[in-house]
C-alpha positions in Angstrom: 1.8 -9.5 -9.7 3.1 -13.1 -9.0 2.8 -14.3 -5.3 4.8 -17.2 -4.5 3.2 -20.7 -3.1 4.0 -20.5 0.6 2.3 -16.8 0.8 -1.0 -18.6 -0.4 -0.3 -21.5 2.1 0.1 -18.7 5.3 -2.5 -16.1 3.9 -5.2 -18.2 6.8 -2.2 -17.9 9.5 -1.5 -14.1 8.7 -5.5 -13.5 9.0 -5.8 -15.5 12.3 -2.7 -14.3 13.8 -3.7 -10.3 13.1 -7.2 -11.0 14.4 -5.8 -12.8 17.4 -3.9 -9.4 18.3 -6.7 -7.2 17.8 -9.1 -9.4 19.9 -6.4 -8.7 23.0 -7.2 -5.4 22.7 -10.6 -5.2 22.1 -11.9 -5.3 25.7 -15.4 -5.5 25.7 -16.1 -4.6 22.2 -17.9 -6.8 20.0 -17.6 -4.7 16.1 -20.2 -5.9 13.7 -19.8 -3.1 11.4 -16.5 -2.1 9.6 -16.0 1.1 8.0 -13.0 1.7 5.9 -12.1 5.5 5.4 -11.0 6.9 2.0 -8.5 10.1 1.2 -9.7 12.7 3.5 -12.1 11.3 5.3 -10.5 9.8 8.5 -11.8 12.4 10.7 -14.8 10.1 11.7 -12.5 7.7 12.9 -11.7 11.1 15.6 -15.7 10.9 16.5 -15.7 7.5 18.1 -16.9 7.0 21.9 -14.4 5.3 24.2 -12.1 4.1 21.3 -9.7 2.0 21.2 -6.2 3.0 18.6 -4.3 0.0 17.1 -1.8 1.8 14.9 -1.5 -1.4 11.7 2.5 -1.4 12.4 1.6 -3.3 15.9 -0.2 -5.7 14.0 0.9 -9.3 12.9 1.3 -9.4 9.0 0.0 -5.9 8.0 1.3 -3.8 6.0 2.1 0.1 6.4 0.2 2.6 4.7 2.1 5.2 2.6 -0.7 7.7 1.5 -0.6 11.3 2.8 -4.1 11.7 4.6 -3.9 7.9 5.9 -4.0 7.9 9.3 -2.6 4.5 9.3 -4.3 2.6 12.0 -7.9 1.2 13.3 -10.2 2.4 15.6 -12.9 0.4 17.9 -15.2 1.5 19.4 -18.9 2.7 19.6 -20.5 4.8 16.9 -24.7 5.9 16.7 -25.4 2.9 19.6 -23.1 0.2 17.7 -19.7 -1.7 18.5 -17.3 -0.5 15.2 -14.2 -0.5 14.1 -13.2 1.8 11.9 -9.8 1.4 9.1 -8.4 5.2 9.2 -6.8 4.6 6.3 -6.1 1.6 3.2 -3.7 0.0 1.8 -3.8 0.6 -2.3 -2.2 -2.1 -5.2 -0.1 1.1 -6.2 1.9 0.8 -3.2 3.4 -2.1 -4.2 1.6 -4.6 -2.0 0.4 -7.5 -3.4 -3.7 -7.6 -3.8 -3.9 -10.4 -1.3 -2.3 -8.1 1.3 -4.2 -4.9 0.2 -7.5 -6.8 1.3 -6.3 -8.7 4.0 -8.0 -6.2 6.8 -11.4 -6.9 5.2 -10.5 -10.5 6.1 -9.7 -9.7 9.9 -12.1 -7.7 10.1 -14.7 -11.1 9.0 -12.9 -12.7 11.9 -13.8 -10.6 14.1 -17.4 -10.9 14.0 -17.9 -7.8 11.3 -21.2 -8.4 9.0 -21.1 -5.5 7.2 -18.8 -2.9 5.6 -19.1 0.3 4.5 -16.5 0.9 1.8 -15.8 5.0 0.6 -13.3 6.6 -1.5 -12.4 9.8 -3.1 -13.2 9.6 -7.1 -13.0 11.4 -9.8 -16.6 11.4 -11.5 -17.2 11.0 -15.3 -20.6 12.1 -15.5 -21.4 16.0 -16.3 -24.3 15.5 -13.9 -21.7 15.5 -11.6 -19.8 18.2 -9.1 -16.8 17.8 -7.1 -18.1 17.6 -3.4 -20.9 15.2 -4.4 -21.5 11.6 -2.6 -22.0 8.9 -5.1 -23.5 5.7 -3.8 -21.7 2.7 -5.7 -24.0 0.5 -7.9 -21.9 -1.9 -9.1 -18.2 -1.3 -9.9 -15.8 -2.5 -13.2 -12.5 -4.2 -12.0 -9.6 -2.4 -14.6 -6.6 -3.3 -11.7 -5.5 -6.0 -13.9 -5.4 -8.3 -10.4 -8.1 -10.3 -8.3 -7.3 -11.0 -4.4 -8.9 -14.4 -5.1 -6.3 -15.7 -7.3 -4.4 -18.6 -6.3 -5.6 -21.5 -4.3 -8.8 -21.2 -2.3 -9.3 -21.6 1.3 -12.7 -22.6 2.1 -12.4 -21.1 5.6 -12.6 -17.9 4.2 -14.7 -18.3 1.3 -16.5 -19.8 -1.5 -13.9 -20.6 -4.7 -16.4 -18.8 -7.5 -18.6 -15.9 -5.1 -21.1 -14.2 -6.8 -21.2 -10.5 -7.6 -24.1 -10.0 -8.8 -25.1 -7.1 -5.9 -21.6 -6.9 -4.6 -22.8 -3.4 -3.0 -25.9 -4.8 -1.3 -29.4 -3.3 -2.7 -31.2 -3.0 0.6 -28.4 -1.0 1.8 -28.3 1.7 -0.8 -32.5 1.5 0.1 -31.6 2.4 3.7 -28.9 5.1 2.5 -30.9 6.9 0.2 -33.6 7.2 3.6 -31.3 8.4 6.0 -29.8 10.8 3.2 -33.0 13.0 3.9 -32.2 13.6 7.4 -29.2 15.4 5.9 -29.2 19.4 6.0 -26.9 21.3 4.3 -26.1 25.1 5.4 -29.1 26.3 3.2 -31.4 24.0 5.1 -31.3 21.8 2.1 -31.0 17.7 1.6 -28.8 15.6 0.7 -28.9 14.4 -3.2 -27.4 10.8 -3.5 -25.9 10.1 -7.1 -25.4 6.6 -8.1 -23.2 4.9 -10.5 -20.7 2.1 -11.4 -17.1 2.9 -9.7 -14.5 1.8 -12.3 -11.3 0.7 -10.2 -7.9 1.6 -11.6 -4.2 0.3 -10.4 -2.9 3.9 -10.2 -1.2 5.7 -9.5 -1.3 8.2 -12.4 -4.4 9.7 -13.1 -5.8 8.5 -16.3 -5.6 10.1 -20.1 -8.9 11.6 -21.8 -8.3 8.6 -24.2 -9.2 6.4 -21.2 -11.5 8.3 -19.7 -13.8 8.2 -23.1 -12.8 4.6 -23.0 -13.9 4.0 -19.3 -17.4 5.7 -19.8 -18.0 3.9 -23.3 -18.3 0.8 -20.8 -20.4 1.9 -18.6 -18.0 4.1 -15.8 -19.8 7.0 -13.8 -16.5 7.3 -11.5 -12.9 6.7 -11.3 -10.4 5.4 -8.8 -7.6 3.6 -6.7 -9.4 1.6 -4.2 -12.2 -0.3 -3.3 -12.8 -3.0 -6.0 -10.4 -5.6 -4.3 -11.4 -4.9 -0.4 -15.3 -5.5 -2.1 -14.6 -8.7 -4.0 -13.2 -10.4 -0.9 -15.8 -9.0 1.4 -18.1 -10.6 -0.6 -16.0 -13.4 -0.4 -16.4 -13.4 3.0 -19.9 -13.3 3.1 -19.8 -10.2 4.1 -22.4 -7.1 3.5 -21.1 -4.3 1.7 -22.2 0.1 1.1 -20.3 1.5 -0.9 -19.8 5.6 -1.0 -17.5 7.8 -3.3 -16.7 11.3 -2.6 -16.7 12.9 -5.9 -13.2 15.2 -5.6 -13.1 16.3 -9.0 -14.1 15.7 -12.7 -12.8 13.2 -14.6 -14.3 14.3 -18.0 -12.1 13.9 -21.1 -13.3 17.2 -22.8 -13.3 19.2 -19.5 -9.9 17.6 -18.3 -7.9 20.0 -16.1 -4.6 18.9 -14.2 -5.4 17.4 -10.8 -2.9 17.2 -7.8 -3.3 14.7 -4.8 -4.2 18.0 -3.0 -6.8 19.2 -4.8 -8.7 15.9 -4.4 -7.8 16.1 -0.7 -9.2 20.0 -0.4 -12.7 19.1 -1.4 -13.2 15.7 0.4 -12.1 17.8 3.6 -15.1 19.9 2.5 -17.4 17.7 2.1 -16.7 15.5 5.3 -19.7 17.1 7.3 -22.8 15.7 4.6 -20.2 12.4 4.4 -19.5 11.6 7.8 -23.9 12.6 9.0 -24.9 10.0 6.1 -22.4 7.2 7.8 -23.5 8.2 11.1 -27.3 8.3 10.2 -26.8 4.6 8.5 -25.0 3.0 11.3 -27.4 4.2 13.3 -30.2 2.8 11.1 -28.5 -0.8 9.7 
């Protein structure tokens, strides 16, 4: 997607001017931790003390999310002991946004004083280990959007012009995630089981053939979706810490390939939201 010159030129300006807003209405709060909440998962945004609603149509140079099950707005406030703020809902390259503006709350969110991020999704999961309703923590991910928020000139205000990815999703986290998952009971008085994998990130927004499925796990894909890739490249760009969580909604198996509505991925991430949302409350509470 071309973006023209002066949209480079402003992209510092939109960043400072949305971060400015947000600071007038942060009273007190001081959020070092970000969360960004996938399809069907905004309820923890619901479960935050004191909070603070900033609906992203009041803000400076956002966009407006589209998606059914996007709340559509931020929430600050404090979560397990610590000062948060929360993105009920993304914005997705399938929208028609550019990537620069898909990621440009990751960027606020740096300005604000965030350190850390935890990044989840819904997925589709390509390994037969796999059932819908499991959490997958993100090892490394494989960019297939066909676009890079960093392209374009850099500004070194914001970040380095070549960062690194080599642990993108940062390796002492998933340590700490894979901890706190034991304090994690399910109704049979059982613990939570952590997969891991590489997230493959797609444009969207059809769901992908069993030709590209066999393609996507011949490279080294464990699970499948719209999100995520972008908002991690330029928080790693930003210096910024990164978890990474996929709820796995369904399977994405090319032998084993049933059609798959939007709702049917939102049915089981609303099932699985108690396990997700105790893991991110036991790791804020812990990081």
């Amino acid at each position: 997607m071309t973006v023209q010159a002066n949209e480079y030129a402003s992209y510092g300006k939109q960043i400072e001017e949305a971060a400015d807003y947000i600071k007038s209405k942060l009273g007190t709060y001081k959020p070092t931790i970000g969360l960004v909440l996938g399809s069907g998962l905004g309820d923890l945004g619901d479960q935050i003390e004191n909070a603070v609603f900033i609906p992203y149509e009041e803000i400076p140079n956002f966009p407006k999310s589209t998606v059914e099950g996007h709340a559509g707005r931020f929430v600050i406030g404090n979560l397990e002991g610590k000062d948060v703020i929360i993105m009920q809902g993304r914005f997705h390259y399938y929208e028609g946004y550019s990537m620069r503006k898909v990621v440009l709350p990751v960027y606020v969110m740096g300005k604000l004083g965030v350190h850390s991020v935890i990044m989840t999704n819904a997925a589709g999961g390509m390994k037969k280990t796999f059932k819908p309703g499991d959490l997958m923590l993100i090892t490394d991910h494989i960019n297939l959007t066909g676009d890079n928020p960093l392209i374009g000139p850099n500004d070194p205000s914001l970040g380095v012009r070549f960062p690194d990815m080599t642990h993108a999703y940062d390796p002492e986290y998933r340590e700490l995630a894979k901890k706190v998952s034991k304090q994690i009971k399910g109704e049979d008085g059982s613990t939570l089981t952590l997969q891991e994998g590489v997230y493959c990130g797609i444009s969207g927004p059809s769901y992908n053939s069993p030709a590209e499925l066999n393609m996507l796990v011949t490279i080294g894909g464990h699970a499948i979706g719209m999100s995520t890739v972008g908002e991690v490249i330029a928080a790693r760009h930003a210096g910024l810490r990164v978890l990474g969580i996929s709820c796995i909604t369904d399977l994405a198996i090319a032998d084993e390939l049933e059609p798959l509505t939007h709702e049917q991925v939102m049915r089981v991430a609303n099932n699985t939201k108690p396990k997700f949302i105790g893991l991110v409350r036991a790791f804020v509470r812990e990081v």
